[in-house]
Structure formats: structure tokens, C-alpha cells
PyMOL CGO cylinders between C-alpha atoms (Angstrom):
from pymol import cmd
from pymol.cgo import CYLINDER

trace = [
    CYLINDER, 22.11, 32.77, -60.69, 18.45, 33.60, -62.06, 0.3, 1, 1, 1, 1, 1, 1,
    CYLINDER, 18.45, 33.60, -62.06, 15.30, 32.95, -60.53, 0.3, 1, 1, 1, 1, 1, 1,
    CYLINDER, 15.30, 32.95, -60.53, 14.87, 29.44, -61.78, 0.3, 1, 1, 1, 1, 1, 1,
    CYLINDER, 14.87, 29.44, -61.78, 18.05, 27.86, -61.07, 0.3, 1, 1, 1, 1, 1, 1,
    CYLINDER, 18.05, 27.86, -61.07, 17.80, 29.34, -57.32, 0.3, 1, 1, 1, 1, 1, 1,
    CYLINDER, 17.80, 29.34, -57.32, 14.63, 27.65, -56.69, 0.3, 1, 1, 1, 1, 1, 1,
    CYLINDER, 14.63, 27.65, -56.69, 15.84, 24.23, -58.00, 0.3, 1, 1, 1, 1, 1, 1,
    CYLINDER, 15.84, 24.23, -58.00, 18.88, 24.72, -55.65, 0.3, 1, 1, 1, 1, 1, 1,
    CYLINDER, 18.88, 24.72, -55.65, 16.42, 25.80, -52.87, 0.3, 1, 1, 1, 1, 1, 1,
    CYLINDER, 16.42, 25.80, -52.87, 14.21, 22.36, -53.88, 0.3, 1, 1, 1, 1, 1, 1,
    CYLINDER, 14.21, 22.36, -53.88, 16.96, 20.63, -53.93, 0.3, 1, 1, 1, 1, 1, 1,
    CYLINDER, 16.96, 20.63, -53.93, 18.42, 21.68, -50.61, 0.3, 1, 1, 1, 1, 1, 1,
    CYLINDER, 18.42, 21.68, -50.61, 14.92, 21.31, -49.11, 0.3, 1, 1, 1, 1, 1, 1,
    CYLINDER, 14.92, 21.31, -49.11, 14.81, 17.76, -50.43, 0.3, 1, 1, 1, 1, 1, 1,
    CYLINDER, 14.81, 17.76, -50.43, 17.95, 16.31, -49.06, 0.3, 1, 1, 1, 1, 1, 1,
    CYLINDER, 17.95, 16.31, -49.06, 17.01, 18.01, -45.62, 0.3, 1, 1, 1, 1, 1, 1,
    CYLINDER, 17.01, 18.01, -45.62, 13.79, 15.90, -45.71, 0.3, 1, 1, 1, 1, 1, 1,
    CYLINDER, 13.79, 15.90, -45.71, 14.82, 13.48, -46.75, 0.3, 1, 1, 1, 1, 1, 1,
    CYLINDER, 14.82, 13.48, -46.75, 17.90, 13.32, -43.89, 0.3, 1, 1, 1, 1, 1, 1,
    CYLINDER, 17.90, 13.32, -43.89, 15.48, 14.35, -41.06, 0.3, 1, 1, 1, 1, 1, 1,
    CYLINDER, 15.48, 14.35, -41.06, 13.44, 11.21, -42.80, 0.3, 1, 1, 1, 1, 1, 1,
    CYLINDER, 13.44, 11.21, -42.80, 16.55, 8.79, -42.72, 0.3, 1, 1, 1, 1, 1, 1,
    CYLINDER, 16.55, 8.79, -42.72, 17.30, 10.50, -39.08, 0.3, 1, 1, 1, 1, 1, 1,
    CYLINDER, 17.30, 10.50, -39.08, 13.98, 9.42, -38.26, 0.3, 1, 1, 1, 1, 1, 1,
    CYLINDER, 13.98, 9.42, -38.26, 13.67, 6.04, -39.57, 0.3, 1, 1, 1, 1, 1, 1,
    CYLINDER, 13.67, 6.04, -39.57, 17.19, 5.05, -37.57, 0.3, 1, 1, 1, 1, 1, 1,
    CYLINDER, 17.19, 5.05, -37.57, 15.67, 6.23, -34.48, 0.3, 1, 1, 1, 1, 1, 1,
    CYLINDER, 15.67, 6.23, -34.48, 12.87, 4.36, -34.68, 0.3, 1, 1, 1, 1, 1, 1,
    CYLINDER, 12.87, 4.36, -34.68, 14.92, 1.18, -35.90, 0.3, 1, 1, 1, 1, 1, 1,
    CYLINDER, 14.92, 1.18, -35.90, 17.18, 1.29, -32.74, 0.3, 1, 1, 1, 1, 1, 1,
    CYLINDER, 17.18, 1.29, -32.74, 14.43, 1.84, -30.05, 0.3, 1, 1, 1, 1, 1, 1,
    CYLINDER, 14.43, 1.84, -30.05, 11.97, -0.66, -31.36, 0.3, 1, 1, 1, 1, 1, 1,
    CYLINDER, 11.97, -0.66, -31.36, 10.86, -2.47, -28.04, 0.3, 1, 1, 1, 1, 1, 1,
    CYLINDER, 10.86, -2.47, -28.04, 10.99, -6.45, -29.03, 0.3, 1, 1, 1, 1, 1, 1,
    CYLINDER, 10.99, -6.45, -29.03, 7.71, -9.03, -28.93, 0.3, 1, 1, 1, 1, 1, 1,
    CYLINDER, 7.71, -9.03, -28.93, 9.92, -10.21, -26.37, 0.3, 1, 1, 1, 1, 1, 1,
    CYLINDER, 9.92, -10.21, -26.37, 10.39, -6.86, -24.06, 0.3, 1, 1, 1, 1, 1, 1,
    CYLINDER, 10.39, -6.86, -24.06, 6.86, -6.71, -24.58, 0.3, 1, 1, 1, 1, 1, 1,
    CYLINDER, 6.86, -6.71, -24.58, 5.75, -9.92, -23.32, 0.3, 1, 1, 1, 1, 1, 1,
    CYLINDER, 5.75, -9.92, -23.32, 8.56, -8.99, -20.61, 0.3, 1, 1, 1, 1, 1, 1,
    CYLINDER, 8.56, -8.99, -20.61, 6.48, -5.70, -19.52, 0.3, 1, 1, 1, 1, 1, 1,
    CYLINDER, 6.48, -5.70, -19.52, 3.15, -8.00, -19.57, 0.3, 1, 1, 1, 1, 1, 1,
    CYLINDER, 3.15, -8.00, -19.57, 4.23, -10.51, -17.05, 0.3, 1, 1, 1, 1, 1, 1,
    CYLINDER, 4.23, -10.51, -17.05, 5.83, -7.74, -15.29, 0.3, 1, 1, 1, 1, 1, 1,
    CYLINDER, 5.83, -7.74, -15.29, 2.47, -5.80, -14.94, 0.3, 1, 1, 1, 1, 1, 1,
    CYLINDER, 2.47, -5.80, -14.94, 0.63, -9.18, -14.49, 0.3, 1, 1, 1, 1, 1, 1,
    CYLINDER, 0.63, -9.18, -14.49, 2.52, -9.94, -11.17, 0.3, 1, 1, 1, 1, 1, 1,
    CYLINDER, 2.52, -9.94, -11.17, 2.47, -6.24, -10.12, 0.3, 1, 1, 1, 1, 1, 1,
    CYLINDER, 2.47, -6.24, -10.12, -1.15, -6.43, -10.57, 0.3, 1, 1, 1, 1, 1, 1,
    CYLINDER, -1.15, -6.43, -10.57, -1.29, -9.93, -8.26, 0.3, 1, 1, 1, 1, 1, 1,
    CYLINDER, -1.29, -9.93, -8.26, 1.51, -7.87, -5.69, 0.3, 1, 1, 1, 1, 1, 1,
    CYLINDER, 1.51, -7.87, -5.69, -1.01, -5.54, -5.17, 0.3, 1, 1, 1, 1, 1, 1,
    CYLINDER, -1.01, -5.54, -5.17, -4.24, -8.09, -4.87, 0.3, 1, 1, 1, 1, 1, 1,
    CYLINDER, -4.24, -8.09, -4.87, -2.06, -9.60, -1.97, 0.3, 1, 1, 1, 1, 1, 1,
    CYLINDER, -2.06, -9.60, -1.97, -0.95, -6.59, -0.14, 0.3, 1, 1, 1, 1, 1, 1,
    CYLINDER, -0.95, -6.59, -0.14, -5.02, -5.73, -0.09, 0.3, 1, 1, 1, 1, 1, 1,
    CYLINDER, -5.02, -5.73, -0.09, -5.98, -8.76, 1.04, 0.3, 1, 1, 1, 1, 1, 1,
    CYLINDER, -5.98, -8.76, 1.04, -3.17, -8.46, 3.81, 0.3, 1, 1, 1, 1, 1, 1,
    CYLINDER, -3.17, -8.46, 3.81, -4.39, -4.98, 4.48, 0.3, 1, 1, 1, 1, 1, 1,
    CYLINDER, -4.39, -4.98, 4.48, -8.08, -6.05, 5.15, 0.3, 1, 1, 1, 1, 1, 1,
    CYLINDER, -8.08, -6.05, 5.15, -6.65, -9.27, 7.54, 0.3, 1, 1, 1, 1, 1, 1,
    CYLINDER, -6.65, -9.27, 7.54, -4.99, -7.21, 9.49, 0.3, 1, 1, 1, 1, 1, 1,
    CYLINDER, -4.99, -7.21, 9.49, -8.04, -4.48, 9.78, 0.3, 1, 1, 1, 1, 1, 1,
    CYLINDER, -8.04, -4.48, 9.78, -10.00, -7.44, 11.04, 0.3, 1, 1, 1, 1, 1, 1,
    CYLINDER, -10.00, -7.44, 11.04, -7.74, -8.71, 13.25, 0.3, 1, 1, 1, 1, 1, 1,
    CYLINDER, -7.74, -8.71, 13.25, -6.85, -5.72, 15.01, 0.3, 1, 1, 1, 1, 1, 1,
    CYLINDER, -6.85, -5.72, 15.01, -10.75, -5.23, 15.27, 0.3, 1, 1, 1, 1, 1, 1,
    CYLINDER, -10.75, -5.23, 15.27, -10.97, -8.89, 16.56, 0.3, 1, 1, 1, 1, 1, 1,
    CYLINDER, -10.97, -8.89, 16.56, -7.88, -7.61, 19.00, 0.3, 1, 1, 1, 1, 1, 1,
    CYLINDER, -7.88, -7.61, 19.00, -9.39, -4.26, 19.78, 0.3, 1, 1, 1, 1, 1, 1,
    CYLINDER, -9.39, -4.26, 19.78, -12.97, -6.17, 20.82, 0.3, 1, 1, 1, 1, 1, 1,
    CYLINDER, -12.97, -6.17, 20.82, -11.32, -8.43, 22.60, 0.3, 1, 1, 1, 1, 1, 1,
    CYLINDER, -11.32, -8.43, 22.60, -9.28, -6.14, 24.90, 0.3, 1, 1, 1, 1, 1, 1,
    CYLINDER, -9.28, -6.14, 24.90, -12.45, -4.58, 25.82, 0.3, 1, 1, 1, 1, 1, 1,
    CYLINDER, -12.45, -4.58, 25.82, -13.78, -7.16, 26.77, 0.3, 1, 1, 1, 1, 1, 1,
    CYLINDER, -13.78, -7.16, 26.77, -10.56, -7.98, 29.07, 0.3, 1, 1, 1, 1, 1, 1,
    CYLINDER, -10.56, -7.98, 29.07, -10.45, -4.61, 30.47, 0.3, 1, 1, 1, 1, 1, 1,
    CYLINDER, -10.45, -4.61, 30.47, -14.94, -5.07, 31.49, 0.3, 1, 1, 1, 1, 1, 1,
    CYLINDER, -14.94, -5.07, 31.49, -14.01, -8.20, 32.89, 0.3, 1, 1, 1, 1, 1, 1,
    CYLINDER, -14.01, -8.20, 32.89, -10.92, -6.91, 34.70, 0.3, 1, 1, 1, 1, 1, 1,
    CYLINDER, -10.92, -6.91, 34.70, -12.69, -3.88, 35.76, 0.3, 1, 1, 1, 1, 1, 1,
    CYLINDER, -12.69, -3.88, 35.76, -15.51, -6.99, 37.24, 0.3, 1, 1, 1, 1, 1, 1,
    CYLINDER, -15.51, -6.99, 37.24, -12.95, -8.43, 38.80, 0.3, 1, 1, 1, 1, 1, 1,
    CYLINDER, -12.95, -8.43, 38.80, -11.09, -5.81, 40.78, 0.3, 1, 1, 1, 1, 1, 1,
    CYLINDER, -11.09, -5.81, 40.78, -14.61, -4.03, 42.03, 0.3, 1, 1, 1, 1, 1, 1,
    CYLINDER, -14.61, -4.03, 42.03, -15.43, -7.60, 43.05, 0.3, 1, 1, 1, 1, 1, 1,
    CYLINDER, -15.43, -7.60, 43.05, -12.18, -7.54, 45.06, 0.3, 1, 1, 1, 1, 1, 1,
    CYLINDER, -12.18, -7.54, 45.06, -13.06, -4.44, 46.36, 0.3, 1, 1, 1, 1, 1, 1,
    CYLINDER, -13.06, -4.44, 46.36, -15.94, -5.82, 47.85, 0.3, 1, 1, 1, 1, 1, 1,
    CYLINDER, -15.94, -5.82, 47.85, -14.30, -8.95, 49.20, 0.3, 1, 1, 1, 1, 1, 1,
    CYLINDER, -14.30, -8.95, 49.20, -11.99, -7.08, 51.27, 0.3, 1, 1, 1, 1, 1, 1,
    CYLINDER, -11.99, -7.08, 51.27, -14.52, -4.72, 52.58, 0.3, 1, 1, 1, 1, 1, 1,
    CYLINDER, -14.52, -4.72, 52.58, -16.03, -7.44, 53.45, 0.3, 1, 1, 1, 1, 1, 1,
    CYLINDER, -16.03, -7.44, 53.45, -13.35, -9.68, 55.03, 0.3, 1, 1, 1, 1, 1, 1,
    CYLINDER, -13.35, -9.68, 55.03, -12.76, -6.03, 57.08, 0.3, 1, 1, 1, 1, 1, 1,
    CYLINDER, -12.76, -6.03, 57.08, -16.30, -5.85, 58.28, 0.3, 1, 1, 1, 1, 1, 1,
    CYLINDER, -16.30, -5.85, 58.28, -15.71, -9.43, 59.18, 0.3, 1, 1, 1, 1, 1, 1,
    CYLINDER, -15.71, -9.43, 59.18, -12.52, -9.03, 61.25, 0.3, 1, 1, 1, 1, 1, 1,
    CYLINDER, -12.52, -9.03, 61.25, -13.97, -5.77, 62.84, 0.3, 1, 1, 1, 1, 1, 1,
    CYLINDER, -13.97, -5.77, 62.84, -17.61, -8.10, 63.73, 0.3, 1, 1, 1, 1, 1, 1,
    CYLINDER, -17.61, -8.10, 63.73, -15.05, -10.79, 64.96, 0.3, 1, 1, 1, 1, 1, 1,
    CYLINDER, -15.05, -10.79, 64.96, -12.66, -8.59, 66.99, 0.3, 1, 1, 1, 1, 1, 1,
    CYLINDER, -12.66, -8.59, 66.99, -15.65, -7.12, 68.54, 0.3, 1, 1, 1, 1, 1, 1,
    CYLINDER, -15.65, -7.12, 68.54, -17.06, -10.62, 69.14, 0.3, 1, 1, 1, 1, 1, 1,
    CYLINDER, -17.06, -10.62, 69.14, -13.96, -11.62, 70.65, 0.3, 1, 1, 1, 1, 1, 1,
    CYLINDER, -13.96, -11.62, 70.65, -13.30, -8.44, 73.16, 0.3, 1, 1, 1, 1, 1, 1,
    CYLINDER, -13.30, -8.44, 73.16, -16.66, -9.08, 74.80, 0.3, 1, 1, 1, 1, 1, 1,
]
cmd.load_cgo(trace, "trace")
């Protein structure tokens, strides 16, 4: 074999490798085309994972404000609780002055 016939051979065989990494190519891309139709699929898909997570944020933020409404709220319980037993307090200190003023009353 002489010098020209090797590199037609060595053309050649470079050609058809092309030209089957080409055709390999080409039948890949033919069998994992996504459809109009997958792709409208994916668009609604992302449209109502988009609204999903509008929802969950506007859940989040109700729930921050009602657990601050909650949280104010039980505060305010606790103040008015903490009112009301001191006033207690007070009431029976002073119904025990009374009985002691009244027992003392009474013995004389």
C-alpha cells in the first residue's frame, strides 16, 4: 500500500466514523425529543408549583400573625390573672383582719 492509497483508506475510515457518530447522534436526539405536549405538561406543572408555593406563604404569614395575636393575648391573660389573684390576696387579708377585728369585738 503506498502513501496515497493509505490516506484515502484513512479518509475513508474517518468518514464513515463521522458520519456514524453523526447518525448515532441524530437517533439520540430523535428518541429524546420532549413533545409540545410534555412541554406544555412541565408549564402547567411549574405554574401550579409556583401557586403551591404562593399559598404555603400566605399560610406561613397567617399563622405568624395569629400566633402573635395568640402570644399578645396570653399576656394579657396572664396581667389580668396576675390582677386578679393579688386582688385575692388582698381580699383575704382583709376578710382575716376582719374576723380577727370581729373576734376581738366579740370577746369583750
Amino acid at each position: 500500500m503506498n502513501r496515497t492509497e493509505f490516506i484515502i483508506a484513512t479518509a475513508v475510515i474517518l468518514f464513515v466514523a463521522f458520519s456514524l457518530g453523526w447518525f448515532a447522534n441524530w437517533l439520540i436526539h430523535r428518541f429524546t425529543r420532549v413533545s409540545k405536549a410534555d412541554i406544555g405538561e412541565l408549564e402547567k406543572m411549574a405554574q401550579e408549583l409556583h401557586e403551591a408555593e404562593e399559598t404555603r406563604d400566605q399560610a406561613i404569614t397567617y399563622m405568624q400573625q395569629r400566633e402573635a395575636e395568640l402570644s399578645n393575648q396570653l399576656t394579657q391573660t396572664e396581667a389580668e390573672l396576675s390582677a386578679t389573684m393579688e386582688g385575692l390576696r388582698e381580699a383575704r387579708h382583709e376578710a382575716e383582719e376582719m374576723r380577727a377585728y370581729i373576734e376581738k369585738m366579740n370577746q369583750r
